[in-house]
HTML snippet that shows the backbone in 3Dmol.js (N, CA, C, O; Angstrom):
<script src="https://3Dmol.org/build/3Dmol-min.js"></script>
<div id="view" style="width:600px;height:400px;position:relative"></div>
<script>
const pdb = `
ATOM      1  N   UNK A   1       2.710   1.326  16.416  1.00  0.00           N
ATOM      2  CA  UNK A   1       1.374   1.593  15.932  1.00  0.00           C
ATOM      3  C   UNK A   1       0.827   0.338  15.257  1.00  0.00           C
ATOM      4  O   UNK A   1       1.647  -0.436  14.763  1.00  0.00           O
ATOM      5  N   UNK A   2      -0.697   0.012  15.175  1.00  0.00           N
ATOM      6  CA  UNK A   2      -1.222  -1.165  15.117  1.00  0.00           C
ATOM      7  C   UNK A   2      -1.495  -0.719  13.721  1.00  0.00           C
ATOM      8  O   UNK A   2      -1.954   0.420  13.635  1.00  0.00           O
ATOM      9  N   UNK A   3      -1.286  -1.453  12.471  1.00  0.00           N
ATOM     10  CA  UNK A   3      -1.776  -0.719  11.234  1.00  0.00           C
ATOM     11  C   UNK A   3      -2.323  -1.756  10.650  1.00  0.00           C
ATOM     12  O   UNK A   3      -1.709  -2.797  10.415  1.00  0.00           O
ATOM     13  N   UNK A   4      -3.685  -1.520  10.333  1.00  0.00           N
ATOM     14  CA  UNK A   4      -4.532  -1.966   9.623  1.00  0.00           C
ATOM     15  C   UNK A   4      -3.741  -3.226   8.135  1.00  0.00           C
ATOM     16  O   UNK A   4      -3.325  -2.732   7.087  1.00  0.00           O
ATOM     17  N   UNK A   5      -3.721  -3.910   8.249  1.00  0.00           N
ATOM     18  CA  UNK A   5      -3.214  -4.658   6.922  1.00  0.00           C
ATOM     19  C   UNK A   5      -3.755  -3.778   5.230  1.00  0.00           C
ATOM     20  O   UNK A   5      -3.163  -3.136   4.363  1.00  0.00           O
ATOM     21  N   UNK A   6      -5.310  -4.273   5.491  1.00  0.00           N
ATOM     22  CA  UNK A   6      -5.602  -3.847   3.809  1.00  0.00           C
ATOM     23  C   UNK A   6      -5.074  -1.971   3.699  1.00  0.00           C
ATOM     24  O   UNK A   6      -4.434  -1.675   2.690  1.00  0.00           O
ATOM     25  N   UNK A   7      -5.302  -1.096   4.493  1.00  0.00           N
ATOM     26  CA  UNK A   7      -4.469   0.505   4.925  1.00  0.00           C
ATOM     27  C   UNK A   7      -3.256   0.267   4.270  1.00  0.00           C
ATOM     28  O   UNK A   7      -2.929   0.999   3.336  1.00  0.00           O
ATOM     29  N   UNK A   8      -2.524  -0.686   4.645  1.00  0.00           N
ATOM     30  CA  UNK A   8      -1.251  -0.577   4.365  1.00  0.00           C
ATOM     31  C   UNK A   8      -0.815  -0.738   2.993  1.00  0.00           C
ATOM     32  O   UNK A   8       0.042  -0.139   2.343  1.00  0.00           O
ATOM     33  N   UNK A   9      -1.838  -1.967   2.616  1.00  0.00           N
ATOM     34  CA  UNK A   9      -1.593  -2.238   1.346  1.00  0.00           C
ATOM     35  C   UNK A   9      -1.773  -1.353   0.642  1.00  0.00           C
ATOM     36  O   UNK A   9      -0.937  -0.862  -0.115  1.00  0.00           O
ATOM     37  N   UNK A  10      -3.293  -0.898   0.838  1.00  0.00           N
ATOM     38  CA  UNK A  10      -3.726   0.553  -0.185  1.00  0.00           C
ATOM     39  C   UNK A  10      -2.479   1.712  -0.246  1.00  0.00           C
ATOM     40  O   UNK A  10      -1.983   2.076  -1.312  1.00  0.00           O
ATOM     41  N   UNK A  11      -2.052   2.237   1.119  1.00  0.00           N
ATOM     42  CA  UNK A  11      -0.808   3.222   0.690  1.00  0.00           C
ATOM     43  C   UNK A  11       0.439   2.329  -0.057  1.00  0.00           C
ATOM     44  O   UNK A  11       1.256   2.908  -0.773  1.00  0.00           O
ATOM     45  N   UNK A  12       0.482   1.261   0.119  1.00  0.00           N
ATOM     46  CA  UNK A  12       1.862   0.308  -0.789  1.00  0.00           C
ATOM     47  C   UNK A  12       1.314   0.451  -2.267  1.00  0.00           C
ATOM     48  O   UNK A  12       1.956   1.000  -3.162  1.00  0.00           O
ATOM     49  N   UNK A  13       0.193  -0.045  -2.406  1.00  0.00           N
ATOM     50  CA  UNK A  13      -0.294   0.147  -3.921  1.00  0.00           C
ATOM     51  C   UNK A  13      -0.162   1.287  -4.408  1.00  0.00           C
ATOM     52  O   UNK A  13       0.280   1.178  -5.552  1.00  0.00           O
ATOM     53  N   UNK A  14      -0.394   2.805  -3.986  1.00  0.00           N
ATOM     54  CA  UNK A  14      -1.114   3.632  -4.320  1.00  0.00           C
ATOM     55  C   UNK A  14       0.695   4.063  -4.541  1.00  0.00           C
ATOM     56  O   UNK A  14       0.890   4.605  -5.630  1.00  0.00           O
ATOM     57  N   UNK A  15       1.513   3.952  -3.983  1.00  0.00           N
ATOM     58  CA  UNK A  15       3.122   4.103  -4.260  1.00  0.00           C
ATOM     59  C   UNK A  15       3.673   3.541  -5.236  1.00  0.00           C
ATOM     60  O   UNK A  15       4.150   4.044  -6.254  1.00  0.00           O
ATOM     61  N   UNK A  16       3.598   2.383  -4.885  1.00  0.00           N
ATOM     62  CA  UNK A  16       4.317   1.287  -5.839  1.00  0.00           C
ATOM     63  C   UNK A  16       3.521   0.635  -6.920  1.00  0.00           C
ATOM     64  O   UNK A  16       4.073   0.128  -7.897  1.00  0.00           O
ATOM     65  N   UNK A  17       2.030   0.645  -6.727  1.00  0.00           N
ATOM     66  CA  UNK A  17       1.217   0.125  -8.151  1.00  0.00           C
ATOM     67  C   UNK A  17       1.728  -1.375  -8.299  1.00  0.00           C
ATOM     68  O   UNK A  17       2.029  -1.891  -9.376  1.00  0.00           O
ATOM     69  N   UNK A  18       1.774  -1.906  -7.239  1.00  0.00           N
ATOM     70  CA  UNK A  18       1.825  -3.528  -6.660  1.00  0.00           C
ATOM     71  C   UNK A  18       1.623  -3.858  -5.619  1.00  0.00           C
ATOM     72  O   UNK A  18       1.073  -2.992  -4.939  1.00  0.00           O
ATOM     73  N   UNK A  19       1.837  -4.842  -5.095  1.00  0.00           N
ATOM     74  CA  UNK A  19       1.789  -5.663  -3.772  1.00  0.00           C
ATOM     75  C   UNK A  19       2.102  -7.094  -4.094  1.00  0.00           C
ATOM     76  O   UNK A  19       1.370  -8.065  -3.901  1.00  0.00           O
ATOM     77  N   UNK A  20       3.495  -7.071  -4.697  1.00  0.00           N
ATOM     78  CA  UNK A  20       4.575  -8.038  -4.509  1.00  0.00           C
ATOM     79  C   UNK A  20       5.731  -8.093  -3.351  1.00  0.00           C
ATOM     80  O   UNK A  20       6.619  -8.939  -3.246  1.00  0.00           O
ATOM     81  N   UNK A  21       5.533  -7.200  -2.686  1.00  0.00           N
ATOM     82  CA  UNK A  21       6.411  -7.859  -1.330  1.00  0.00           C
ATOM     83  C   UNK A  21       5.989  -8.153  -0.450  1.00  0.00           C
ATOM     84  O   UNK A  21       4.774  -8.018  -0.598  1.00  0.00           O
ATOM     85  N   UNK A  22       6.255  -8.612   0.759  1.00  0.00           N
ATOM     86  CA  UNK A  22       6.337  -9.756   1.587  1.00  0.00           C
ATOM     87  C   UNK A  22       5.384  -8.645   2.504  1.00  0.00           C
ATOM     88  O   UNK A  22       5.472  -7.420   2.421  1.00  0.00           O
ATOM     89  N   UNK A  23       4.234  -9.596   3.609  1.00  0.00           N
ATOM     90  CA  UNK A  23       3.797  -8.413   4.430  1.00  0.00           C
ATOM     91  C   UNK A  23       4.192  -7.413   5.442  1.00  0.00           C
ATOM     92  O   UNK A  23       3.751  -6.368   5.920  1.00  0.00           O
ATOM     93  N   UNK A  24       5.473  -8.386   5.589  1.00  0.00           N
ATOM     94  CA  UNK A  24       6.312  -7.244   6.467  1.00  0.00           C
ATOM     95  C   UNK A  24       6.556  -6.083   6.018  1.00  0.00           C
ATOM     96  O   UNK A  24       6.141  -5.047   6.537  1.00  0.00           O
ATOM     97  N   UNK A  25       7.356  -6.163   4.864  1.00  0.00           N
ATOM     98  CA  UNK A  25       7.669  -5.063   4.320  1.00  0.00           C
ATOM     99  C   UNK A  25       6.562  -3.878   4.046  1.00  0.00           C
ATOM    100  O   UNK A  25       6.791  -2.672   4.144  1.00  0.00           O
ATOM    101  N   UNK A  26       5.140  -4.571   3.631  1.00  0.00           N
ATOM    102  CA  UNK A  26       4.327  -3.805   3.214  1.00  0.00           C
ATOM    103  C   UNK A  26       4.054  -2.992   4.664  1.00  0.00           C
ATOM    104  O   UNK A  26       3.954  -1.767   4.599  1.00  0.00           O
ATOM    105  N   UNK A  27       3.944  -3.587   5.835  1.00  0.00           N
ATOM    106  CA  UNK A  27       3.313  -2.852   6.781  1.00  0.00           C
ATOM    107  C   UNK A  27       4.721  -2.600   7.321  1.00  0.00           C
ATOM    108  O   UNK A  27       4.581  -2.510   8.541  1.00  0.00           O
ATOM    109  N   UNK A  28       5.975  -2.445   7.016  1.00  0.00           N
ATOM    110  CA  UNK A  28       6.932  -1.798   7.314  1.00  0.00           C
ATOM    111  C   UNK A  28       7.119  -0.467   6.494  1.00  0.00           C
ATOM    112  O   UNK A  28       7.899   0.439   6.786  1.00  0.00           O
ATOM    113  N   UNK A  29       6.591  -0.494   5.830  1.00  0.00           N
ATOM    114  CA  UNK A  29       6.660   0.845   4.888  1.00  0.00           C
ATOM    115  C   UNK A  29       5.655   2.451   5.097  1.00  0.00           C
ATOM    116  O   UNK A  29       5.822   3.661   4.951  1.00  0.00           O
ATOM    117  N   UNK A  30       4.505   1.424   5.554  1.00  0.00           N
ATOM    118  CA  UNK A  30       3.393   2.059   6.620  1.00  0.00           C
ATOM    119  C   UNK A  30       3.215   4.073   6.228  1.00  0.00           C
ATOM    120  O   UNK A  30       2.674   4.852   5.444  1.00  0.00           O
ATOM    121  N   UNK A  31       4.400   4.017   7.821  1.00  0.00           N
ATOM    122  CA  UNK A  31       4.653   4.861   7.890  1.00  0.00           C
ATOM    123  C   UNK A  31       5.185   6.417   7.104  1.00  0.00           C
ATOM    124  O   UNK A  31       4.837   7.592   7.219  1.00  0.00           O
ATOM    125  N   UNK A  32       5.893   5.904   6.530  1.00  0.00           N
ATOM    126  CA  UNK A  32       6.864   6.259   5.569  1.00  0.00           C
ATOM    127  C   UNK A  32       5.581   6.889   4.250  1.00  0.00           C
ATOM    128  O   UNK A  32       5.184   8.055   4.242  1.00  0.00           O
ATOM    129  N   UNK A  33       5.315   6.273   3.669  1.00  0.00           N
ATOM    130  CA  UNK A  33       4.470   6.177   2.487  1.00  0.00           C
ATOM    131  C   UNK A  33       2.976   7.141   2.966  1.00  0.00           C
ATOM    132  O   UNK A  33       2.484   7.936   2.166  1.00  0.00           O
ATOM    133  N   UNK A  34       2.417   6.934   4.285  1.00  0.00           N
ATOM    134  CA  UNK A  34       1.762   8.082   4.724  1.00  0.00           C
ATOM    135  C   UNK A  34       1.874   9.247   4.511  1.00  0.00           C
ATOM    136  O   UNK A  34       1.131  10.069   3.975  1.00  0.00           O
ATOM    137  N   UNK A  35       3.322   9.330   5.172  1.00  0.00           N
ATOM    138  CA  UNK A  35       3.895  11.170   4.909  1.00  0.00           C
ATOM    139  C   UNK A  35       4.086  12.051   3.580  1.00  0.00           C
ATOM    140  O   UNK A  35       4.081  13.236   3.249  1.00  0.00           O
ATOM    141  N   UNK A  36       4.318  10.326   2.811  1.00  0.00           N
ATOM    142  CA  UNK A  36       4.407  11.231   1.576  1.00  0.00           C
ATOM    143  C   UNK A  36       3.409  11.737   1.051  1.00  0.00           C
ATOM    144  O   UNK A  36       3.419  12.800   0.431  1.00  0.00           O
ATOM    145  N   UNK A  37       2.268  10.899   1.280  1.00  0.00           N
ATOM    146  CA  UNK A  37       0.974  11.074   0.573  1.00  0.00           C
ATOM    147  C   UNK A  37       0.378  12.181   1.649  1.00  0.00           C
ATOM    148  O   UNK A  37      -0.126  13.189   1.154  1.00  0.00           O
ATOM    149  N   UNK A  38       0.397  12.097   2.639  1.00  0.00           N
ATOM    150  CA  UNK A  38      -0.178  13.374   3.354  1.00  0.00           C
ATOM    151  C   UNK A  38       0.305  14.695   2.870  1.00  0.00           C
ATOM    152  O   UNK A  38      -0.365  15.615   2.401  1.00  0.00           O
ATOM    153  N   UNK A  39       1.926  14.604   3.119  1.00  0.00           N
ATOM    154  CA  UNK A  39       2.353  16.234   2.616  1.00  0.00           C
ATOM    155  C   UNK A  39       2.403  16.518   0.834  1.00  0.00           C
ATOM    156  O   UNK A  39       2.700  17.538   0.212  1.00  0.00           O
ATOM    157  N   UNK A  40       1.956  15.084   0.331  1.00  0.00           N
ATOM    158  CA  UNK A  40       1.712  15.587  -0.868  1.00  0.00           C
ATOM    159  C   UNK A  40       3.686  15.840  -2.086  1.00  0.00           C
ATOM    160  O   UNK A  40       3.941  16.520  -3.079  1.00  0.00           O
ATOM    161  N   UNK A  41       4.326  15.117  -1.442  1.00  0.00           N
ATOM    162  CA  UNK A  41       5.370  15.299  -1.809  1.00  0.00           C
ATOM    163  C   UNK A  41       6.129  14.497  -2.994  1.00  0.00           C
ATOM    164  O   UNK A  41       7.232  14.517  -3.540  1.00  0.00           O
ATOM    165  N   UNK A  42       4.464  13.520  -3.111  1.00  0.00           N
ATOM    166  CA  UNK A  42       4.771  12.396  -4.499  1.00  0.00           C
ATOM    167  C   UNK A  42       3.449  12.153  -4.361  1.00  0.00           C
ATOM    168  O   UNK A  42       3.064  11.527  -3.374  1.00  0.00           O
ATOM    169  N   UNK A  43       2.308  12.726  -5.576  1.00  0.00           N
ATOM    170  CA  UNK A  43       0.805  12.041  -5.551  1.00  0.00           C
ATOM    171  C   UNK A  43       0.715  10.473  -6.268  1.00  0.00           C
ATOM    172  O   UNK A  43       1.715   9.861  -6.642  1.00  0.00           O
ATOM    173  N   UNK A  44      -0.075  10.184  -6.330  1.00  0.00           N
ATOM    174  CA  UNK A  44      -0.138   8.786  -6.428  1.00  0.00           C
ATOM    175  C   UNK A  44      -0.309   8.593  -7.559  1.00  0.00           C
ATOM    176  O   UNK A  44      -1.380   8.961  -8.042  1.00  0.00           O
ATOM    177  N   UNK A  45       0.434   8.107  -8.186  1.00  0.00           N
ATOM    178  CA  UNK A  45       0.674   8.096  -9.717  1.00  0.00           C
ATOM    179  C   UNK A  45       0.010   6.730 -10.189  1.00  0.00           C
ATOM    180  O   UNK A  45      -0.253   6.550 -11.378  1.00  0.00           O
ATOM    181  N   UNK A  46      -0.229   5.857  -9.298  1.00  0.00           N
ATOM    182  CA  UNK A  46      -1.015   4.428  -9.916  1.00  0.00           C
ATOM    183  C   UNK A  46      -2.389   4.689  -9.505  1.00  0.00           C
ATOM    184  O   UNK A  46      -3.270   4.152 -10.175  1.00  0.00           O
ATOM    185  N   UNK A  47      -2.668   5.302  -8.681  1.00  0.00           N
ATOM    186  CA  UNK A  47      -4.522   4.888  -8.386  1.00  0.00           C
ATOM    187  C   UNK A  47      -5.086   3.776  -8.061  1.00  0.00           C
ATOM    188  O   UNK A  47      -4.685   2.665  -8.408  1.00  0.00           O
ATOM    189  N   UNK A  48      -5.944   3.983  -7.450  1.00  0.00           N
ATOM    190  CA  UNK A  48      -6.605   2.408  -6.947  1.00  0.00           C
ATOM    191  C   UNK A  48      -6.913   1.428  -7.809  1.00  0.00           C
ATOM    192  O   UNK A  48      -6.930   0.259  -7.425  1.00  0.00           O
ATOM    193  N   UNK A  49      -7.237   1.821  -9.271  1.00  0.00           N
ATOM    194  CA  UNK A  49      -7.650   0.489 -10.238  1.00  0.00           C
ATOM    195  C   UNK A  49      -6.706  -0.850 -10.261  1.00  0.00           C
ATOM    196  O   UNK A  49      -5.519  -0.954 -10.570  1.00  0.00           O
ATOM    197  N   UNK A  50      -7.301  -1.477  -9.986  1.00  0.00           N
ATOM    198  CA  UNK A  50      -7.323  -2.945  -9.689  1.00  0.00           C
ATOM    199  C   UNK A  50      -6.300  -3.448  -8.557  1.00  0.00           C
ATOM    200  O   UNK A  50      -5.511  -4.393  -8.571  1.00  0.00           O
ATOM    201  N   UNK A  51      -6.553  -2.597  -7.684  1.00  0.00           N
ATOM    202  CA  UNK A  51      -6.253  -2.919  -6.295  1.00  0.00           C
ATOM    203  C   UNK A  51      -7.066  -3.924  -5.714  1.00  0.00           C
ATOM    204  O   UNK A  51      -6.496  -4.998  -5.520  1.00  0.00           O
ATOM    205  N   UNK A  52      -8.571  -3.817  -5.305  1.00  0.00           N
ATOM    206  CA  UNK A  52      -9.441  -4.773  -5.070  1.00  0.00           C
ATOM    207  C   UNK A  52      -8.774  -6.151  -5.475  1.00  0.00           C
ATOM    208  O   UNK A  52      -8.411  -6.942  -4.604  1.00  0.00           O
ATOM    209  N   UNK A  53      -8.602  -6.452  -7.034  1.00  0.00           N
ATOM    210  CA  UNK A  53      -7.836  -7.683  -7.029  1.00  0.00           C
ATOM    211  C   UNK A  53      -6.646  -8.109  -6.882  1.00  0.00           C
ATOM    212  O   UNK A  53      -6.349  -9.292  -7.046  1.00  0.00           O
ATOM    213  N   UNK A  54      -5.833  -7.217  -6.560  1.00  0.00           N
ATOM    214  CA  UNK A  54      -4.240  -7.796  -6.394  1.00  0.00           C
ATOM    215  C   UNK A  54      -4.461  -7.798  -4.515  1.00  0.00           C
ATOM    216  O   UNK A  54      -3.688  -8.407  -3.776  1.00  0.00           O
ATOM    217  N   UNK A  55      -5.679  -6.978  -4.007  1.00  0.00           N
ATOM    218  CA  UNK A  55      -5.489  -7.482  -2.216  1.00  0.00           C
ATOM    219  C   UNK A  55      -6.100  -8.672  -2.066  1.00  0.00           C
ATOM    220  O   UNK A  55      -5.690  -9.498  -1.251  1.00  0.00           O
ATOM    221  N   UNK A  56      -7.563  -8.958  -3.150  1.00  0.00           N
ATOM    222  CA  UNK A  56      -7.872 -10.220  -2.417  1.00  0.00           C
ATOM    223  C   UNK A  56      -7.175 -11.544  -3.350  1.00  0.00           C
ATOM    224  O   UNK A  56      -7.501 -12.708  -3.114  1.00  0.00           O
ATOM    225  N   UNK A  57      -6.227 -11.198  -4.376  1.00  0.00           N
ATOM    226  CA  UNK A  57      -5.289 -12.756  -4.459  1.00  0.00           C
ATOM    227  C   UNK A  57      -3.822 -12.380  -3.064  1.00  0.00           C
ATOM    228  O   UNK A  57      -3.129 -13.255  -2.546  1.00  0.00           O
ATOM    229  N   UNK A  58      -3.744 -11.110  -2.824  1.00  0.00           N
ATOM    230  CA  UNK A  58      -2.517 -11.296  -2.021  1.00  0.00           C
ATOM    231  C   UNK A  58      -3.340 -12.099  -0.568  1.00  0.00           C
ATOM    232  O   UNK A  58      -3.115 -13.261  -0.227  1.00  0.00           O
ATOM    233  N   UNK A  59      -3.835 -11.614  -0.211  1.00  0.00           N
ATOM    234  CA  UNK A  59      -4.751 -12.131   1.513  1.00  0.00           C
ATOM    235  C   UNK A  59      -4.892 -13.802   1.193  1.00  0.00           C
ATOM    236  O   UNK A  59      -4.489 -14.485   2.134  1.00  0.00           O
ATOM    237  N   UNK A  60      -5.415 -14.595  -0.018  1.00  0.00           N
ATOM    238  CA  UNK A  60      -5.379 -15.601  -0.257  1.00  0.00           C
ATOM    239  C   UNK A  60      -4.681 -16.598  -0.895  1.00  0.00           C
ATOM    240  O   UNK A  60      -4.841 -17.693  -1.434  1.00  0.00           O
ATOM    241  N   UNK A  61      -3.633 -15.577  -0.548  1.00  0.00           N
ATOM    242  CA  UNK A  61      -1.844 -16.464  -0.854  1.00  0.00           C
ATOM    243  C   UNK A  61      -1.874 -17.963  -0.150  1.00  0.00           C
ATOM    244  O   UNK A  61      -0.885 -18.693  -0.209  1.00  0.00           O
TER     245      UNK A  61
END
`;
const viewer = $3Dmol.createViewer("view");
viewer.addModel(pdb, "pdb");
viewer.setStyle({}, {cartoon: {color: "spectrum"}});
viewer.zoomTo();
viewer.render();
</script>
């Protein structure tokens, strides 16, 4: 599956409340981190605040 980069990040953030790993990992996790948030089996305990800036210093690494 072709996954959107900033998508990915947003479900990595919205999990982990960073985007300190590598982009592989982030869009290796993808999947995974979907399901949880779809079936609701861990809500997102960080929230989007200040996502906007940790994607556009990560993209301009």
């Amino acid at each position: 599956m072709d996954v959107d980069f900033k998508e990915a990040c947003r479900l990595f953030w919205l999990i982990k409340g960073h985007l300190g790993a590598d982009d592989k990992t982030i869009i290796s996790c993808y999947d995974g981190y979907f399901k949880r948030l779809w079936s609701n089996n861990e809500r997102a305990v960080y929230g989007m605040e200040g996502f906007d800036e940790a994607y556009n210093k990560k993209v301009n690494e």
